[in-house]
C-alpha positions as CSV (number, residue, x, y, z in Angstrom):
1,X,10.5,30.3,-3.6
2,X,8.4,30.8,-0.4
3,X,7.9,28.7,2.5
4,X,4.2,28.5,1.8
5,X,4.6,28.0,-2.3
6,X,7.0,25.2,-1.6
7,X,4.4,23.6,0.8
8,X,1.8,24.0,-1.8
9,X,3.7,22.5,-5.1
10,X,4.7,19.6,-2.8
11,X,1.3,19.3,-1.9
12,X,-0.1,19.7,-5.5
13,X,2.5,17.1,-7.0
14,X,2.0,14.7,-3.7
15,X,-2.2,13.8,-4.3
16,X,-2.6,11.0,-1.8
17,X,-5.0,12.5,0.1
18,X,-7.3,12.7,-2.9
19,X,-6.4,9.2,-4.8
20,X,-7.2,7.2,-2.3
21,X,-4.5,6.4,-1.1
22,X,-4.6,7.8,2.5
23,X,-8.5,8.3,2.8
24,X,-11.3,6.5,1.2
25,X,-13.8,9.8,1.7
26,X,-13.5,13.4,2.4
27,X,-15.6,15.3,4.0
28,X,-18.1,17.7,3.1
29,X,-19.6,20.6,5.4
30,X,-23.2,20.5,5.5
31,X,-26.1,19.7,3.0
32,X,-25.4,22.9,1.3
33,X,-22.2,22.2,0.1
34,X,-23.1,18.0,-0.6
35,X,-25.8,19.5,-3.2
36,X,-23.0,21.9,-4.9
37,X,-20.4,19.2,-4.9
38,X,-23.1,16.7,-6.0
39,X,-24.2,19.3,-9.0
40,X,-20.3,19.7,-10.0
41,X,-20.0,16.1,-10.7
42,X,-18.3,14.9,-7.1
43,X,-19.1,11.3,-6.1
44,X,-21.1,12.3,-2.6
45,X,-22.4,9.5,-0.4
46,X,-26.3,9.8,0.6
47,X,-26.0,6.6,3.2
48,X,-23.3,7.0,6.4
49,X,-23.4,9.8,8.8
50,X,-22.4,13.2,7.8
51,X,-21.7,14.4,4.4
52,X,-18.7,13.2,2.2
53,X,-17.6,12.0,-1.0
54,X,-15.9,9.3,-2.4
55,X,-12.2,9.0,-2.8
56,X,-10.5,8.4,-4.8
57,X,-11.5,11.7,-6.6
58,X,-12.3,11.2,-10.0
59,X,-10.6,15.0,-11.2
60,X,-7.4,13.6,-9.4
61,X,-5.6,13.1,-13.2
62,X,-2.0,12.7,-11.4
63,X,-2.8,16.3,-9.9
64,X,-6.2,18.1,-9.3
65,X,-7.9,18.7,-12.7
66,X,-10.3,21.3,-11.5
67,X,-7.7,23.4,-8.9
68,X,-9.1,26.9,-10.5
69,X,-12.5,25.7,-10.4
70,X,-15.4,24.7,-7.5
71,X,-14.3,22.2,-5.0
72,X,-15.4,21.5,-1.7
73,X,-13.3,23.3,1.3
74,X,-11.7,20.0,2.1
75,X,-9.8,20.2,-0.9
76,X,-7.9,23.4,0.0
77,X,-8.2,22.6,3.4
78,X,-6.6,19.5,4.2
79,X,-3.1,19.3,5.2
80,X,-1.0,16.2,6.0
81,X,0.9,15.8,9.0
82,X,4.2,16.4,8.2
83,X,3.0,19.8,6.0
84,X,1.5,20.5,9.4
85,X,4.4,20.3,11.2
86,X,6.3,22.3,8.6
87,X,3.8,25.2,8.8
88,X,4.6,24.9,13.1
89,X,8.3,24.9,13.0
90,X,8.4,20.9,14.4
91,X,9.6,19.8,10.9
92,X,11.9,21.5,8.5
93,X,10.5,21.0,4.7
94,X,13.1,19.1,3.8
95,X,12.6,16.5,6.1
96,X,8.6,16.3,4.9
97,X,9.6,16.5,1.3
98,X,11.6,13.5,2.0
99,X,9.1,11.4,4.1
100,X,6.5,12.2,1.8
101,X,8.9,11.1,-1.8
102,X,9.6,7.8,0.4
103,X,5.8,7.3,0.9
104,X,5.0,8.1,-3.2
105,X,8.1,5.5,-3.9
106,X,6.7,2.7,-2.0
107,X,3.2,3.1,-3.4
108,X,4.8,2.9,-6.6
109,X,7.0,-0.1,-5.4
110,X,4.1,-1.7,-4.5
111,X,2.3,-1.0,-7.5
112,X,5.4,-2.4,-9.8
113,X,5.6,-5.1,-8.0
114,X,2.1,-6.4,-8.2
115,X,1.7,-5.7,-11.9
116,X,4.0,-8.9,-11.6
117,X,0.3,-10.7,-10.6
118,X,-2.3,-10.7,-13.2
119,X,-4.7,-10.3,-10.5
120,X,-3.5,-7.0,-9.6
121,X,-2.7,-5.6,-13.2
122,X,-4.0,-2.0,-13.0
123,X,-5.3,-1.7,-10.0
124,X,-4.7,1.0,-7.1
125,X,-2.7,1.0,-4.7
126,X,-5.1,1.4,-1.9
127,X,-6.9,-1.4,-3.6
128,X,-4.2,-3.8,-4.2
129,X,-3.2,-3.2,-0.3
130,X,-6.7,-4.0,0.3
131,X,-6.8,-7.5,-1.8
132,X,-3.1,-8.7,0.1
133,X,-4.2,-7.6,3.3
134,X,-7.5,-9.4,2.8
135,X,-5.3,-12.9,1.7
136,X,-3.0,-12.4,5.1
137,X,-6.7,-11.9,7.1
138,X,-7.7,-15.2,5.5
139,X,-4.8,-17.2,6.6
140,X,-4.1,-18.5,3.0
141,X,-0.6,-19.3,3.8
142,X,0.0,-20.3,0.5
143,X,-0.8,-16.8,-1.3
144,X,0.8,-15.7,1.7
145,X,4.1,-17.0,0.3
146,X,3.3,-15.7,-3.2
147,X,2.8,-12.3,-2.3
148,X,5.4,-12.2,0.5
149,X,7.4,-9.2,-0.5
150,X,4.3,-7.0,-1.4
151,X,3.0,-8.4,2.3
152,X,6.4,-6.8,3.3
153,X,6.3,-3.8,1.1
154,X,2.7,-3.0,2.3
155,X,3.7,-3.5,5.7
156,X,6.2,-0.8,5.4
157,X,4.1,1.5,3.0
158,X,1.4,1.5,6.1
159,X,3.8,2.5,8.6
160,X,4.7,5.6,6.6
161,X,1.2,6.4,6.0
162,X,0.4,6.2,9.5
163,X,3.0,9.1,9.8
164,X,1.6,11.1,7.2
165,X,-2.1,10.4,7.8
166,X,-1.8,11.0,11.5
167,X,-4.0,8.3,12.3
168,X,-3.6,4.2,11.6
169,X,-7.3,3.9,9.6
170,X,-7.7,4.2,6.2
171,X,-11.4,4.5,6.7
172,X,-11.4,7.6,8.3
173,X,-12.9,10.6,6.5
174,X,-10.6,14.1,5.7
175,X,-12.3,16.4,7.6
């Protein structure tokens, strides 16, 4: 298999980018393409500046559910920063395959793990990260010591999306 059909199954099979996970919109070029997207079902945001849509996507089914079809650049654009640094000889692939695996195995650490709490029974991972980070923000020490190995877990999961986002806030767009 080619270098750049490798990068793209791990890319296809990875999907953090559009679950959430990594970004909580993406962004689209211009008013142009918001109306297509918009038309073809995508989630676009009227309020904020630019043009974007809301993450996750909703044709991210465990891979993209509409790959042959429409979608907006972004989605074929996008590359994460260890791909990137595949693709510009600074990383070999196995070395991003295995960052990115670790990454994926955490999330679904963290996910396992707080299915153990009925108040996180089903829930995302960006949004269960959300929720405990929100408890340690409070102060509530006693949910604190509840959740104390997802607080650890999440701790670690955020480090290695730092590394793979390229930047340390989830709120930024993928542009």
């Amino acid at each position: 298999m080619q270098q750049d059909e490798r990068i793209s199954a791990l890319c296809m099979s990875c999907g953090m980018c559009c679950d959430g996970t990594l970004f909580l919109t993406a962004h689209l070029r211009d008013e142009a393409e918001m109306a297509v997207a918009a038309s073809k079902g995508f989630p676009v945001l009227t309020e904020g500046p630019g043009f974007n849509f809301e993450l996750p996507c909703h044709f991210f089914k465990g891979c993209c559910s509409i790959y042959d079809q429409y979608k907006p650049k972004v989605c074929n654009g996008y590359f994460c920063k260890p791909l990137k640094k595949v693709t510009n000889n600074k990383l070999t692939f196995e070395e991003a395959e295995l960052q990115i695996r670790k990454t994926l195995s955490l999330r679904q650490e963290i996910i396992s793990l707080a299915s153990d709490f009925a108040e996180f029974k089903g829930m995302q991972c960006y949004k269960i990260v959300d929720n405990v980070k929100a408890v340690l923000q409070a102060g509530d020490r006693e949910a604190m010591r509840r959740y104390g190995k997802l607080l650890l877990l999440i701790i670690k999961f955020e480090q290695l999306l730092k590394e793979i986002r390229g930047t340390t806030h989830k709120t930024n767009s993928i542009i």
